[in-house]
PyMOL commands that place a pseudoatom at each C-alpha (Angstrom):
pseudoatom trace, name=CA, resn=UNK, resi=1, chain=A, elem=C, hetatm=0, pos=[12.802, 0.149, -2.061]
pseudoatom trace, name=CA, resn=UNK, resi=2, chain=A, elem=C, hetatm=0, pos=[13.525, 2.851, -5.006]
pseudoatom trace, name=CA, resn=UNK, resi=3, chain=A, elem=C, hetatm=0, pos=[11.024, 0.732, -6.772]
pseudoatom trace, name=CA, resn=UNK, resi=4, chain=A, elem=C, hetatm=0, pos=[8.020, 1.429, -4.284]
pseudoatom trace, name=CA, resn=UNK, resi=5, chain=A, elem=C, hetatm=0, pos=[9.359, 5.308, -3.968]
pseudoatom trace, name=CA, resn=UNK, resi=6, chain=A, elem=C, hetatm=0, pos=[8.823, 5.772, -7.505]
pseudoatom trace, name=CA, resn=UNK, resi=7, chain=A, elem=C, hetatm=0, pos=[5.349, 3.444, -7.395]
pseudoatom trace, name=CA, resn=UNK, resi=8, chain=A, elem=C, hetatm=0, pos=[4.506, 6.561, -4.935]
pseudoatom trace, name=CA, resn=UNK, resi=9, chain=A, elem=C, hetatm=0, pos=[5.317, 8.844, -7.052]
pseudoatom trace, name=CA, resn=UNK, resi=10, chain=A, elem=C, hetatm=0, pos=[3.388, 7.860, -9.715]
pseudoatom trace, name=CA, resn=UNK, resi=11, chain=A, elem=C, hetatm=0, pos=[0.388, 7.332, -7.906]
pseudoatom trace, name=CA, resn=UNK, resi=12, chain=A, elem=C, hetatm=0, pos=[0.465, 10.921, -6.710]
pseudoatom trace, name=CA, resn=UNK, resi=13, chain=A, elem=C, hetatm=0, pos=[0.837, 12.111, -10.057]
pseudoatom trace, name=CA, resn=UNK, resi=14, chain=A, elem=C, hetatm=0, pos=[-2.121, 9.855, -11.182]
pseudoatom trace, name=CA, resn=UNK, resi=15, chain=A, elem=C, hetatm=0, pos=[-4.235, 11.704, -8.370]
pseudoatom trace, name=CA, resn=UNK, resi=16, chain=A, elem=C, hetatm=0, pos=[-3.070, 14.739, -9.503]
pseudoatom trace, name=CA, resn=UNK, resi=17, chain=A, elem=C, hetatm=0, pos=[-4.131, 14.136, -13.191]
pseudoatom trace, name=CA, resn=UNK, resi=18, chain=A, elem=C, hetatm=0, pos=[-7.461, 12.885, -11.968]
pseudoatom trace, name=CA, resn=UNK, resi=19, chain=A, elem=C, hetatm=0, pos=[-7.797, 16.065, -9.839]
pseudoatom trace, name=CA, resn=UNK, resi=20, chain=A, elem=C, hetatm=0, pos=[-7.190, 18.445, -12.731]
pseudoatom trace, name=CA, resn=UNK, resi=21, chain=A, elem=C, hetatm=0, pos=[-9.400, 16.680, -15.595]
pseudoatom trace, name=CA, resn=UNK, resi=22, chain=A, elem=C, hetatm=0, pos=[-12.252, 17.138, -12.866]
pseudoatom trace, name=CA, resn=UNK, resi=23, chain=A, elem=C, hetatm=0, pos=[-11.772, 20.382, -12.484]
pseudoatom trace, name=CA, resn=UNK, resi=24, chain=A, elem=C, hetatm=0, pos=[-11.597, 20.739, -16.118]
pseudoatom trace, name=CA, resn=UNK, resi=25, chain=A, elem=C, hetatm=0, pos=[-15.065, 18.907, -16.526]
pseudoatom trace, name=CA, resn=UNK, resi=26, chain=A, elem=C, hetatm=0, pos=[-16.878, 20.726, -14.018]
pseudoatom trace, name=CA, resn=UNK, resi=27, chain=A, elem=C, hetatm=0, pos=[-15.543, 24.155, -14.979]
pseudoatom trace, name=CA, resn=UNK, resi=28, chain=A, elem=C, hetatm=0, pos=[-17.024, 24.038, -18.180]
pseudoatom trace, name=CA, resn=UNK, resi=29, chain=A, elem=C, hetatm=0, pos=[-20.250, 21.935, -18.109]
pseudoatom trace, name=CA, resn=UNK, resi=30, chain=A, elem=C, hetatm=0, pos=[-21.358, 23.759, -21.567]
pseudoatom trace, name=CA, resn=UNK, resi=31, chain=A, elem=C, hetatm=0, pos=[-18.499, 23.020, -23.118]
pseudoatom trace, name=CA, resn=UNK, resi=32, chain=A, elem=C, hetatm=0, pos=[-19.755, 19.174, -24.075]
pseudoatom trace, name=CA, resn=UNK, resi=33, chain=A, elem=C, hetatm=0, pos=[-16.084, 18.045, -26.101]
pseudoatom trace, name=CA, resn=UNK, resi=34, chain=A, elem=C, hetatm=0, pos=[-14.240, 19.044, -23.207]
pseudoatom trace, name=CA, resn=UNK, resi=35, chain=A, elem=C, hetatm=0, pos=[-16.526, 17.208, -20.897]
pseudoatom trace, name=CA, resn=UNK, resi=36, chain=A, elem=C, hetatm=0, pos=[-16.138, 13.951, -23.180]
pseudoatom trace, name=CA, resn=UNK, resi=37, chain=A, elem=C, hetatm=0, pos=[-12.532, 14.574, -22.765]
pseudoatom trace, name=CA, resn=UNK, resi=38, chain=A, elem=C, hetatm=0, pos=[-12.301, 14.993, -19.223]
pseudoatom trace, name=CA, resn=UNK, resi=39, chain=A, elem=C, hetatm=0, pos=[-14.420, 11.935, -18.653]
pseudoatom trace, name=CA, resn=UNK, resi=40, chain=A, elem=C, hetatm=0, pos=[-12.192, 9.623, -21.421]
pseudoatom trace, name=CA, resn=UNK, resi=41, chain=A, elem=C, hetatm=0, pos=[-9.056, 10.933, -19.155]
pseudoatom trace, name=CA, resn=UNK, resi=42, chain=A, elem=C, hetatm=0, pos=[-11.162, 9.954, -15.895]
pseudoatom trace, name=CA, resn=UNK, resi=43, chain=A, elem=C, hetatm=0, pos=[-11.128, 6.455, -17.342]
pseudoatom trace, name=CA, resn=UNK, resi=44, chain=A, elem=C, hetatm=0, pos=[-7.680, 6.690, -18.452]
pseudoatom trace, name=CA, resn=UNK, resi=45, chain=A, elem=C, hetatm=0, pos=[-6.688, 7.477, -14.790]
pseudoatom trace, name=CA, resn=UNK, resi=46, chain=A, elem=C, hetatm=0, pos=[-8.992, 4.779, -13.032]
pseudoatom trace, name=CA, resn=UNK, resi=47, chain=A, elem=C, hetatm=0, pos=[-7.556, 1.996, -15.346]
pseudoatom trace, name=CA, resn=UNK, resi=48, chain=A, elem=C, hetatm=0, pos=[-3.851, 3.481, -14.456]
pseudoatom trace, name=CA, resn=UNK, resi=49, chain=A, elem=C, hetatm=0, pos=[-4.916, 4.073, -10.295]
pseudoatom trace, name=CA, resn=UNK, resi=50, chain=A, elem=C, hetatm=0, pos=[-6.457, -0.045, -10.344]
pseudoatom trace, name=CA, resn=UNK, resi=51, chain=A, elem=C, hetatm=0, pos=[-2.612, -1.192, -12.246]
pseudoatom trace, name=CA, resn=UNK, resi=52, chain=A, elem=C, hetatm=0, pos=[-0.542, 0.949, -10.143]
pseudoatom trace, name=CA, resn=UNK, resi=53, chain=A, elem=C, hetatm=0, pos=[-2.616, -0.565, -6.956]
pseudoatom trace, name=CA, resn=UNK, resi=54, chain=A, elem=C, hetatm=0, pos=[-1.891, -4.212, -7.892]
pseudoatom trace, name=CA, resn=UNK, resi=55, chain=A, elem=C, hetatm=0, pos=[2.149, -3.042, -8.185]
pseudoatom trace, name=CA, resn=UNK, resi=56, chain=A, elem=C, hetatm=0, pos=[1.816, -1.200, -4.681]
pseudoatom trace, name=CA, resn=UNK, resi=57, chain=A, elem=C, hetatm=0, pos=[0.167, -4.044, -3.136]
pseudoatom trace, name=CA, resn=UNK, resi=58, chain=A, elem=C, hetatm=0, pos=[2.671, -6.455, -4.599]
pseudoatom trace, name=CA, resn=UNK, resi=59, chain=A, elem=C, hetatm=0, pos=[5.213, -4.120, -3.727]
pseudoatom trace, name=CA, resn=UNK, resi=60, chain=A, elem=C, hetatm=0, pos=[4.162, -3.752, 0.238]
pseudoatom trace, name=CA, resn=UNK, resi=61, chain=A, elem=C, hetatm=0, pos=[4.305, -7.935, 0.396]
for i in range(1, 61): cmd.bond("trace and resi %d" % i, "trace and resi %d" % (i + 1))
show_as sticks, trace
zoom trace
């Protein structure tokens, strides 16, 4: 149970991180290393959201 509380948590924080690197990206559309950054943490946050998914589901079994 304190497992899949803290699974939770993390995947809120993982939205939250993928909330604020798009902001970043679209704030500053001229600024093109912050954009590449943004977008490397965008992929950096899907890989985490798809391994914290399979832990949730396996969790919820």
């Amino acid at each position: 149970m304190q497992e899949l509380k803290q699974l939770e948590e993390i995947d809120r924080d993982i939205r939250r991180l993928k909330e604020i690197a798009g902001r970043l990206k679209a704030a500053q559309p001229e600024f093109p290393a912050l954009v590449r950054n943004a977008d490397r943490i965008l992929a950096s946050t899907k890989m985490l959201e798809l391994n914290v998914c399979d832990l949730l589901d396996l969790a919820a079994e």
